[in-house]
Structures are given as C-alpha cells and as structure tokens.
C-alpha positions in Angstrom: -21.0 -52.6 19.0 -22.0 -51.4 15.0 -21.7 -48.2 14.7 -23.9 -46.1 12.2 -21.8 -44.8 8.7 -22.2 -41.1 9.2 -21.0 -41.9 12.7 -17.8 -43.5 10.9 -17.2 -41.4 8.3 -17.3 -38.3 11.3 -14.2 -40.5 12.9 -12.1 -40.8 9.9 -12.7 -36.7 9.7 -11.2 -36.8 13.3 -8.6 -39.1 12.2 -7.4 -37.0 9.5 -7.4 -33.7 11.2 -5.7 -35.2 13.9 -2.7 -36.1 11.6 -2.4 -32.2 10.4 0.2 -30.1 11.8 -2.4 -27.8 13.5 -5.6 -30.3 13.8 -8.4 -27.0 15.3 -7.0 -24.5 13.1 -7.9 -27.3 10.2 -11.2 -28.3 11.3 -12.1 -24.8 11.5 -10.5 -24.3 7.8 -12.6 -27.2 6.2 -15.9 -25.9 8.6 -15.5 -22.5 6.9 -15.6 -24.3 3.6 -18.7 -25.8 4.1 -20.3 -23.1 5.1 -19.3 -21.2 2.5 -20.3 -24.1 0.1 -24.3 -23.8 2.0 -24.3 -19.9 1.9 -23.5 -19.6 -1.9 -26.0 -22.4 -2.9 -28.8 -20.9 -1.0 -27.6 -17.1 -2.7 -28.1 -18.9 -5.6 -31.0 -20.8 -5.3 -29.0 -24.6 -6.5 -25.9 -26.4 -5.3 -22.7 -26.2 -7.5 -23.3 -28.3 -11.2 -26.9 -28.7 -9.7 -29.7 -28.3 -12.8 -32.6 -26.4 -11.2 -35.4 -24.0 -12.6 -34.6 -22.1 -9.2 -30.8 -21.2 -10.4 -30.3 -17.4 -9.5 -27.0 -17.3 -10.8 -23.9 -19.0 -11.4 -20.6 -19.9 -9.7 -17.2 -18.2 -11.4 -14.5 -19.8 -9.8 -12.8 -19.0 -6.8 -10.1 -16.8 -5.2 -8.0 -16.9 -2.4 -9.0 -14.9 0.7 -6.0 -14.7 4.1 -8.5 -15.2 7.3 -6.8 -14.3 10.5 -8.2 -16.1 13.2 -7.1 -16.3 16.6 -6.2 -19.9 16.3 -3.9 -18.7 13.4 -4.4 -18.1 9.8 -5.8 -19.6 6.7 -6.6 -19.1 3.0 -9.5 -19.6 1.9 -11.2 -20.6 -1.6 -14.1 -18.2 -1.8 -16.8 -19.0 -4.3 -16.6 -16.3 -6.8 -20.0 -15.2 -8.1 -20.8 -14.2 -11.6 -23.3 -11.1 -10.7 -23.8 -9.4 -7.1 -20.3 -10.8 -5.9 -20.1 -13.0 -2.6 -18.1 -12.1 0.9 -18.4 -14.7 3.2 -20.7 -13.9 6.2 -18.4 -14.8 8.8 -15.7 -12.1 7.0 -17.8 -9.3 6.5 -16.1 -7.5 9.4 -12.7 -8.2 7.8 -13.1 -6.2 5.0 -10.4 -5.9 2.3 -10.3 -2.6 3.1 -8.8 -2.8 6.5 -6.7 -5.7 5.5 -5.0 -2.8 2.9 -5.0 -0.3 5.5 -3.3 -3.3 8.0 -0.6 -3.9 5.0 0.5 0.0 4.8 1.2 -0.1 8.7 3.2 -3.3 8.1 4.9 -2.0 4.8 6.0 1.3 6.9 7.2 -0.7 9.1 9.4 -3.1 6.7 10.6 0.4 4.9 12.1 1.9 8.1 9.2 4.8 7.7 8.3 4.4 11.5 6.4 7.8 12.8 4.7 8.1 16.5 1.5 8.2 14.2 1.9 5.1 12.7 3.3 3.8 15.9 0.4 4.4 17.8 -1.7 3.0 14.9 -0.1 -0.2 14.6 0.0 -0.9 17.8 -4.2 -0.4 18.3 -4.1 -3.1 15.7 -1.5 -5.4 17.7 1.5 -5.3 15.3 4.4 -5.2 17.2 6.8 -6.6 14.2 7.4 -8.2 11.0 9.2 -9.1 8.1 9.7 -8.3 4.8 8.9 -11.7 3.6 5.4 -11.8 5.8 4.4 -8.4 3.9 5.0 -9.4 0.4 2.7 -12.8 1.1 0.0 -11.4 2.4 0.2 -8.5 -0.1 0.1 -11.2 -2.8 -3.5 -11.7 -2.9 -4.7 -8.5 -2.6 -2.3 -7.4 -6.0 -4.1 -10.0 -8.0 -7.5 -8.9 -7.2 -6.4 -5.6 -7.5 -5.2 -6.2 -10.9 -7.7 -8.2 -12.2 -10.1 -4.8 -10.5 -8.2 -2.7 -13.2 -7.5 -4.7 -16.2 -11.6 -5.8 -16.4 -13.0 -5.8 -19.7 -16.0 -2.8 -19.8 -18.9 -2.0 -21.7 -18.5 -0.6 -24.9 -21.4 2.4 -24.0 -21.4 4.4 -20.5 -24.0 6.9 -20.7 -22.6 9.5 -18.0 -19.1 9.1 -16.9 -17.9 11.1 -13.8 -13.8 12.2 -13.3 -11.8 13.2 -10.8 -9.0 12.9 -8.1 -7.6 11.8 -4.6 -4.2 13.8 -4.2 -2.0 11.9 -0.9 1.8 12.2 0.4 3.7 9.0 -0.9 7.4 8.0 -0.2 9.2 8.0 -3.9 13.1 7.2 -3.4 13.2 8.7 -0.2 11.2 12.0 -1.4 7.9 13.1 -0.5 5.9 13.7 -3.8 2.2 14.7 -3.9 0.8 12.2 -6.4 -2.7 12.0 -7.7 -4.6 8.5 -8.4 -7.4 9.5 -11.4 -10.9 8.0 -10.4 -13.0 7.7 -13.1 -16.9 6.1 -12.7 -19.6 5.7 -14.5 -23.5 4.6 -15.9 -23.7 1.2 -17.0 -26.7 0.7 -19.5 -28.5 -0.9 -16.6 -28.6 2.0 -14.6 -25.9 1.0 -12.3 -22.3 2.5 -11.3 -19.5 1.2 -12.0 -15.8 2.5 -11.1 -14.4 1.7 -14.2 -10.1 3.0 -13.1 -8.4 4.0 -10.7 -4.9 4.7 -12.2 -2.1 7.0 -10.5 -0.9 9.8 -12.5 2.5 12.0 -11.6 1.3 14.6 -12.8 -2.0 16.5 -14.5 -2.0 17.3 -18.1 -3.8 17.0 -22.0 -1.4 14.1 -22.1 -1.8 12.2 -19.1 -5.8 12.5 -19.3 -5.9 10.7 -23.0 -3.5 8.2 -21.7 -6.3 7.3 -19.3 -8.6 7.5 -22.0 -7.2 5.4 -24.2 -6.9 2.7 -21.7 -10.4 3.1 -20.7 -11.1 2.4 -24.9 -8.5 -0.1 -24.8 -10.8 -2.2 -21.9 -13.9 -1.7 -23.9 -15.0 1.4 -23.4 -16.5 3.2 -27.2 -18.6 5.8 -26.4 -20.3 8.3 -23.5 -22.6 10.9 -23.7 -21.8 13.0 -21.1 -18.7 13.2 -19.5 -18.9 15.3 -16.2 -16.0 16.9 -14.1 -14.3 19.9 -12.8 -12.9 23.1 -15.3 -9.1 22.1 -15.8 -8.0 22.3 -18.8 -6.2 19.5 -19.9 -8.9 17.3 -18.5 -11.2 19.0 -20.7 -9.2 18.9 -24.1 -8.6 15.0 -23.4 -12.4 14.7 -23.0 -13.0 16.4 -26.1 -10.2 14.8 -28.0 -11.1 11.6 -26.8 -14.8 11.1 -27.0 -16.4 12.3 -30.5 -19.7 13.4 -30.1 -20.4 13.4 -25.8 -21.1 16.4 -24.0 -18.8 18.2 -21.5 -21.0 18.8 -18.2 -18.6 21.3 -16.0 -19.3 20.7 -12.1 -21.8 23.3 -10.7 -20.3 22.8 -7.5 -16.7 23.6 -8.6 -18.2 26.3 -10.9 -19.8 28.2 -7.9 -16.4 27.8 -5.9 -14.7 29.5 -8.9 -17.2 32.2 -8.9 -17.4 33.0 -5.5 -13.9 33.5 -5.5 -14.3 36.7 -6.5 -16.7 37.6 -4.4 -16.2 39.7 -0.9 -16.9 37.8 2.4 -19.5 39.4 3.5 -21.5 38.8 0.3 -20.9 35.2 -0.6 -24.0 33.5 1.3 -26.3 36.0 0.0 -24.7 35.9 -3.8 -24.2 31.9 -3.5 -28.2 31.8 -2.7 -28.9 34.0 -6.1 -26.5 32.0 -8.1 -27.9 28.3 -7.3 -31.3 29.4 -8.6 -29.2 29.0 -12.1 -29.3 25.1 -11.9 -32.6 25.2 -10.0 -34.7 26.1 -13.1 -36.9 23.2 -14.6 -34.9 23.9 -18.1 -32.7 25.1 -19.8 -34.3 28.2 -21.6 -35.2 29.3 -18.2 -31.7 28.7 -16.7 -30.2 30.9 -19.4 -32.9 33.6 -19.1 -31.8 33.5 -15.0 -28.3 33.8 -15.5 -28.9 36.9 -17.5 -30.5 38.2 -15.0 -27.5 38.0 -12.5 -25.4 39.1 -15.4 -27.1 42.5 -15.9 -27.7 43.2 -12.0 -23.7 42.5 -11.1 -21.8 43.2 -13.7 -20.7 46.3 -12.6 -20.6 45.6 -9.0 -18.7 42.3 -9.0 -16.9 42.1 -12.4 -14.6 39.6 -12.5 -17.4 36.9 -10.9 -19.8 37.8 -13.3 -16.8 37.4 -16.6 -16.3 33.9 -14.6 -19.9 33.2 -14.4 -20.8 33.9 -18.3 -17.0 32.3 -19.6 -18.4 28.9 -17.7 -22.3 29.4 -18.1 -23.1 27.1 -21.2 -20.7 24.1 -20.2 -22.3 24.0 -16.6 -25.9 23.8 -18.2 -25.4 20.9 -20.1 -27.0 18.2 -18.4 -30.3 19.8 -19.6 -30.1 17.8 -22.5 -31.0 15.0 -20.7 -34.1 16.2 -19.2 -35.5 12.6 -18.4 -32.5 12.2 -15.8 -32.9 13.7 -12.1 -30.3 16.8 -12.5 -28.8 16.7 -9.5 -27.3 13.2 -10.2 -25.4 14.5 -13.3 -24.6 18.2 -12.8 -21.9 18.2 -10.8 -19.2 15.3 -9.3 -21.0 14.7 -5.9 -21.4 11.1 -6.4 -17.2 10.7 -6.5 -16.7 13.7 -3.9 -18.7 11.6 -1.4 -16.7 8.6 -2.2 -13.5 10.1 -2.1 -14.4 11.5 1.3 -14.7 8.2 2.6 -11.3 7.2 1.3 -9.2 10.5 2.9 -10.6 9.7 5.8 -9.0 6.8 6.1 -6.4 7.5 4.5 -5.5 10.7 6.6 -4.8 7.9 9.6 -2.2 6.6 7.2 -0.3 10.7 6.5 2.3 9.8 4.2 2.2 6.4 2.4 5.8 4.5 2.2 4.9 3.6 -1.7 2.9 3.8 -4.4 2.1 0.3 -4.4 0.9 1.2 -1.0 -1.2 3.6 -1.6 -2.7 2.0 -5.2 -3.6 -0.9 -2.6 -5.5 0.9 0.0 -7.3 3.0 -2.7 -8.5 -0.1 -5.0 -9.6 -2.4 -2.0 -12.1 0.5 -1.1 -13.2 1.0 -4.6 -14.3 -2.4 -4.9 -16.1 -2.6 -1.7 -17.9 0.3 -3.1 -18.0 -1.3 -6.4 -19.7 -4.7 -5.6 -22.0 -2.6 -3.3 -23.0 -0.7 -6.2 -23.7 -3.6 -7.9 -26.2 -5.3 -5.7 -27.8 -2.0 -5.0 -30.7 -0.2 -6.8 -29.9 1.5 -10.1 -28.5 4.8 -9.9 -30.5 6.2 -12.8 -33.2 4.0 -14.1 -32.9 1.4 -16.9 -35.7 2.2 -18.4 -35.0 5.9 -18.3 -31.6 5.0 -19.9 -33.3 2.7 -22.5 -35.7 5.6 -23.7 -32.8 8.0 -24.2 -30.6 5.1 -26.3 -34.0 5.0 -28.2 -33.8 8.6 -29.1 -30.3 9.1 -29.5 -30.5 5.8 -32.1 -33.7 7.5 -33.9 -31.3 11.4 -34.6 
C-alpha cells in the first residue's frame, strides 16, 4: 500500500520523537515552536526572510524562555520582535513577573530565610523544595534579559523625564537594610513612555543621583526639558547639575502633602480644596495671581504652610511652560506612583527579600511588562504635540 509524502514525513516526526528521552514533552516542545513561528508571521504580516509589501515589521533574533508545563519543562526560542515586542499567546498567563516573584520564594528557601509567610506562599504555588543549583538555572535567563533591560542604548532627547523610588526590606549579610531601587521614566519623541533605569541605590544623596545620571548619559541619553519629581534636595542639585538648560517641575502632589503638614486636622480638607485651585488655573499668570490670594488670606493664621507654600510656589508651576501638553500628565509623579503601586503590592507578599539580586529581579521583570505594554499602547503625549514644541524650542 503507497502511502502519500506528508503522510511519511508525519512518521519519521514520530520516529524521531520516539527516540527522545521524553517523546510528549518533545512533541509538545517542537508544536510550541511552530506555533510560535505562525503567530509572529501573521503579527508581522510575512514569514521569516519572506520579501513582501505586507511586512509590518521585522524579526530580531530570539531568546530563551523556561515554560513549565505539566508534562515537564522546556526552553523555548521566542522570536524576538524589533518594535511592539512578542509574548507567546499560549504564555501570556506566565508572565515573567510571576516567574520573578516564583524565584524569590525559591531563593528564600535556598538561603535558609524560611518565614510562615513565605511558607504559606510557596506552598499556594506547590514548591515544596529545591536546590541551589535549580535556582541559579532558572534565574539565568531572567538576569540576561534583565541586563540587557538596563544596559539598552536610549534616545539622545526625552522631553519629560519622571523620578522616583520603591524603598523594600532586603537581606544584606544577614542584616535587614532598607534599600531604595531609583525608577526613572520618561517621553520618547514619539509620544510614548519608556522606563529608561531601574538602578538600586544604598543610600540618597547629590552624589548618588548624578551617578544615575551619568549612566543615563552614558546609555544615550543628552538632553530633557523637564525633569519632574519630589522636593529632596540632592535629587534636585543632581537634576540641575546634570541637565543644562531643563526645567525642574516639583510634584504638586508631594508639594500639597508638604503643605498640609502644617496644617490642623480639622482644616486640611477645606484648605487642600483652596490650594488645588493653584494648579487648576488655565495659566500660569493666573496661578500666580491665585496663590497670592491664599498668601495674603493665611499668612497670619497658618504661617509656617503659607512660608512652605511661597518657598515651593515657582518650581511647582513649571509645567506651564509647556502649555500644549495636558497638565495633569506632567505636574506631578502620578504616572510612576501608580506604577510603583502595582509593584508593592506584590512585593508586600514577598516582606523582606533574601537579596538584592532578588529584589532587582522582581522589580525589572515588572518594569518590562509595563515597558513593552507601553510600547504597543497609544502615545502618552502626542507626537505631533511633541514635534511642535521641538519646533519652537529649535527656532529660540
């Protein structure tokens, strides 16, 4: 009896998984990899080396990706994808993220750091045991991408730039240390965000903040035009020192919290209300002429907010100058306070990280997931609202 060639060629497929050590975990290793291969090329509108006036985009290589299974695990090649990033679709409920978070319950456990917390945590996710050697491979991976996450070449302009910090609880030669990681984001001329580092930092200071800086120029980065964060000093004098010619904008949301410090209980929702009208006014003239207004009706009554309020006044209003850009995007820090909600609260099911390393990992993995999602969403600030500004700023 002839049998047909695809029928053939489907046997010798048998045939050679048979012959692997583990012949269904290998069939569903090379099944993944075709489907990966028919997902990308559809994404991108032609197969790999295929010439067509439908191309969308462009293959980059690949990178290796541990899938757990529950016939066992594999590594896969995923296509890497110059612009918009890929994730497999049968993945996408595997994040990275919670692949980091699984590694900190494993490290802990390697490191002797074994709490009822982290007990009760590891076994929700069905680790019972493991060994050093099993951490430090599946860690592997994840380092490199990590790396290569904070190493990237950027952009020599970012036209707003946003700073600040996660502070956790990490393990440092048996000694509990508050540490901070520096998050730093920003405007690509496009329109879209970008977390441009995510470096640790043991402590705060003019010095510290530069070296961040200069890494940041070291990568690519030349120039900002606004540089937007909360009042501390050092941060401030690295900003200054470090970008010639960009604007300081000081967080009105940290500003208020330093103003309303010195204001009684009792008061502080009616005196917040007054005080947000400040940043509410369609311009700047206006803003200044409202702030005087507070000035002159409190300054007696509440002293010390009011010295607060006019010491901080012209470094909160300067996002005015850029009148074209919806103010609430670039006043204050909001757009990294809601992302560094999202990572303390999943970090706070962690408590106290068993390294550095650890906590580096789990913090990058979530920054690239918000990254790439950044990247494939809609712009931030529009490009053409950025373009007319570069226009201006060319023509002073």
């Amino acid at each position: 009896m002839a049998y047909p060639k695809s029928t053939l060629s489907f046997e010798k497929m048998l045939l050679k998984f048979m012959s692997e050590p583990d012949p269904m975990l290998s069939m569903l290793e090379w099944l993944c990899h075709r489907m990966m291969d028919v997902e990308v090329a559809s994404k991108l509108g032609a197969s790999k080396n295929e010439h067509s006036d439908k191309r969308k985009g462009y293959l980059s290589g690949t990178r290796v990706r541990r899938f757990d299974t529950r016939m066992g695990t594999m590594y896969l090649l995923v296509p890497k994808v110059r612009k918009g990033g890929y994730v497999p679709f049968f993945v996408t409920e595997k994040k990275r993220s919670e692949q980091a978070l699984l590694q900190v319950v494993q490290e802990a456990f390697v490191n002797g750091i074994s709490t009822r917390k982290i007990e009760r945590l590891a076994q929700s996710l069905g680790i019972e045991s493991i060994s050093a050697s099993q951490v430090s491979e599946i860690n592997k991976e994840l380092n490199e991408q990590i790396k290569e996450f904070r190493e990237r070449k950027l952009n020599d302009t970012y036209p707003v730039i946003w700073i600040d910090a996660l502070y956790e609880k990490i393990r440092i030669d048996n000694h509990i240390n508050n540490m901070a990681v520096h998050v730093v984001c920003g405007i690509n001329l496009d329109g879209k965000r970008e977390i441009l580092a995510v470096e640790p930092m043991y402590e705060e200071s003019e010095e510290s903040y530069t070296a961040l800086f200069e890494n940041l120029k070291v990568r690519g980065l030349q120039s900002t035009w606004l540089a937007v964060s909360d009042a501390y000093q050092g941060l401030v004098a690295a900003i200054r020192k470090s970008f010639i010619g960009c604007s300081w904008q000081r967080c009105k949301v940290h500003f208020m919290r330093n103003i309303l410090a010195h204001i009684p209980g009792k008061e502080k929702e009616f005196f917040a209300a007054k005080l947000k009208q400040i940043w509410q006014q369609p311009d700047y003239d206006s803003a200044k002429r409202y702030a005087e207004m507070i000035i002159k009706e409190y300054e007696h009554r509440f002293f010390k907010a009011i010295e607060t309020l006019e010491n901080g006044l012209e470094d909160s209003l300067q996002y005015y100058q850029f009148p074209e850009i919806d103010s609430r995007k670039i006043s204050s820090t909001n757009t990294l306070e809601r992302l560094n909600k999202e990572i303390r609260r999943r970090s706070r099911v962690v408590g106290i990280f068993p390294s550095v390393d650890s906590y580096i990992r789990l913090v990058c993995c979530y920054m690239m997931e918000y990254s790439e999602d950044w990247e494939t969403a809609n712009c931030y600030i529009h490009k053409e609202i950025i373009q007319t500004i570069l226009t201006k700023r060319k023509a002073a």
